[in-house]
C-alpha positions as CSV (number, residue, x, y, z in Angstrom):
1,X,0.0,0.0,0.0
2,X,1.7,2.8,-1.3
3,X,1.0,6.7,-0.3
4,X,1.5,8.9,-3.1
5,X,1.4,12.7,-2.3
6,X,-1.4,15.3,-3.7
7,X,-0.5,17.7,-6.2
8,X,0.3,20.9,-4.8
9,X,-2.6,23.3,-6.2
10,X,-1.5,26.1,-8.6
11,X,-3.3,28.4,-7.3
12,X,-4.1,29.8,-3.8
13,X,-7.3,28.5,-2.1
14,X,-9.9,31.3,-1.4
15,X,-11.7,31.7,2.0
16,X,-15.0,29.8,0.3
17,X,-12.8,26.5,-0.4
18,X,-11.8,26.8,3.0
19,X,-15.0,27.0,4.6
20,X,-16.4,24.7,1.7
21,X,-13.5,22.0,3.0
22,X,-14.3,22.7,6.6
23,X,-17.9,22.1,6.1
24,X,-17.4,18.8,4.0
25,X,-14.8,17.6,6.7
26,X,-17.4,18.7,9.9
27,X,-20.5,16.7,8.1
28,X,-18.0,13.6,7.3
29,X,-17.0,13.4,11.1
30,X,-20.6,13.8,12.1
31,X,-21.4,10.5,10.2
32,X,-18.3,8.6,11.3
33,X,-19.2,10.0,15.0
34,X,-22.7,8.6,14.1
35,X,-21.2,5.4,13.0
36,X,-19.4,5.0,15.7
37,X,-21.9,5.2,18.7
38,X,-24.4,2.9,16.3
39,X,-21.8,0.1,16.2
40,X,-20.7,0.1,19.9
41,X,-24.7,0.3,20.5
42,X,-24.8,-3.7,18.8
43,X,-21.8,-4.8,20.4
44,X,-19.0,-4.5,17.7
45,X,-16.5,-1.7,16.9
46,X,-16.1,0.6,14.4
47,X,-13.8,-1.1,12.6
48,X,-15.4,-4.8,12.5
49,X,-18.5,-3.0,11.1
50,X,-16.2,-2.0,8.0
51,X,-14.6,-5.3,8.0
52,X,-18.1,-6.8,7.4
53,X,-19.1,-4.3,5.3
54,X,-15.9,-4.8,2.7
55,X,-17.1,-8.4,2.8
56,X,-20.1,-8.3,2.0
57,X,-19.7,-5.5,0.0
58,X,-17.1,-6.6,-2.3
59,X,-17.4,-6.1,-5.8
60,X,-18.8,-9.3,-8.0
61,X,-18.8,-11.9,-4.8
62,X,-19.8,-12.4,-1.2
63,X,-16.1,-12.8,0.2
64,X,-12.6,-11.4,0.2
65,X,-8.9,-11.9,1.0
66,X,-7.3,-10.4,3.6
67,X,-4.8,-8.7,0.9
68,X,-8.0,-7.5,-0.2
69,X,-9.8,-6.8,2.8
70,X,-6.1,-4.6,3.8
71,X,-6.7,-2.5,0.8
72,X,-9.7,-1.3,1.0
73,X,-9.5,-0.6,5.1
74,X,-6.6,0.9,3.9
75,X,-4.5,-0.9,7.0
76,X,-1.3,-3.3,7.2
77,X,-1.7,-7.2,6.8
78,X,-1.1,-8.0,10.5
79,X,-3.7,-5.8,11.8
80,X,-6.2,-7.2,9.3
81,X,-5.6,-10.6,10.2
82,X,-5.8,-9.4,13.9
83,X,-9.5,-7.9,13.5
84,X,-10.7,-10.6,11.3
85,X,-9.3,-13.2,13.6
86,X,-11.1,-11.1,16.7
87,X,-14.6,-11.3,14.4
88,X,-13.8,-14.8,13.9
89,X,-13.7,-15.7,17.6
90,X,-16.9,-13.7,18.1
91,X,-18.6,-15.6,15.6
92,X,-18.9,-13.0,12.9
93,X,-16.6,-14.3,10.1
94,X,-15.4,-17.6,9.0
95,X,-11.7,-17.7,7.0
96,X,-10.7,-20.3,4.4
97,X,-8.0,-21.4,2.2
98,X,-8.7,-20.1,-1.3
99,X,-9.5,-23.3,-3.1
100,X,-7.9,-21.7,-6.3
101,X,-5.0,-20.5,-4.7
102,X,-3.6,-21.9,-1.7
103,X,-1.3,-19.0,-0.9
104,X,-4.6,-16.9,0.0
105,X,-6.9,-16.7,2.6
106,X,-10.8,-16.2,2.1
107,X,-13.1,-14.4,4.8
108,X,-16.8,-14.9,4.4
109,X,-19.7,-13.6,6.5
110,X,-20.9,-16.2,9.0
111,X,-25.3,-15.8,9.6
112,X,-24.5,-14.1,13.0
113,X,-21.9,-11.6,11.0
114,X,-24.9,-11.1,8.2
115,X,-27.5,-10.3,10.7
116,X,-25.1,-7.6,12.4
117,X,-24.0,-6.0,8.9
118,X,-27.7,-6.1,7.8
119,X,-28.8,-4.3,10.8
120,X,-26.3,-1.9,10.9
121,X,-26.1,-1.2,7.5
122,X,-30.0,-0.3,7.3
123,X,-29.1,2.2,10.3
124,X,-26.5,3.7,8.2
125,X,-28.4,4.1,5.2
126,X,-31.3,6.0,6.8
127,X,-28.3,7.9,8.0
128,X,-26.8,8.7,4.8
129,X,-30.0,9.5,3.3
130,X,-30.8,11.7,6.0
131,X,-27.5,13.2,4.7
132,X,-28.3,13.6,1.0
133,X,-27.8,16.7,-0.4
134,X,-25.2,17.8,2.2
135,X,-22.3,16.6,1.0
136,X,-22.7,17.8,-2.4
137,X,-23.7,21.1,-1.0
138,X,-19.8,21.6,-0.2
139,X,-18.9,20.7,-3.6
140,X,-21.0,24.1,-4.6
């Protein structure tokens, strides 16, 4: 996972972009804040909730691989295989070997882990949607 740096702008950001930015960045930590009280309210953190959510969420299938799973939380490999192996003991994912590849690791959503993500998710949708409009008001 490789950072790369943001163009520099070429020009000066007026005192609208700022408060535009500002805005976006107060709404965006309103949701997570949102998010985060939600998940803690079922019993699971933050982060398990976006674990479960990448599963199930993946594009074209109903699993991932924890090279997979550390892309797109955007985190190391050790600390992935730390939260899925602390949703695995609470019964929220199951891991495989990849029958197609034996060097790679499938996670899948156990029924428990499904029920969790589907409740949660709905909360965050009505969230979201409670949201609409907002965000794109700070691209204006």
């Amino acid at each position: 996972m490789e950072e790369k740096r943001p163009k520099t702008p070429a020009r000066k950001m007026s005192k609208r972009e700022f408060e535009l930015l500002a805005q976006f960045r107060y709404q965006l930590r309103q949701f997570l804040r949102f998010s985060e009280k939600v998940t803690r309210s079922l019993g699971v953190t933050p982060l398990q909730y976006q674990l479960l959510l990448q599963i199930k969420g993946f594009p074209g299938r109903d699993w991932a691989t924890i090279v997979e799973l550390a892309e797109r939380l955007q985190a190391k490999h050790h600390g992935i295989v730390a939260l899925i192996s602390r949703c695995e003991k609470s019964g929220l994912v199951v891991r495989s070997p990849s029958l197609s590849d034996l060097r790679l690791v499938e996670v899948r959503l156990t029924r428990k882990g499904e029920a969790c993500l589907e409740k949660l998710a709905s909360l965050h949708r009505a969230e979201r949607l409670s949201l609409q409009g907002v965000f794109a008001e700070s691209a204006k």
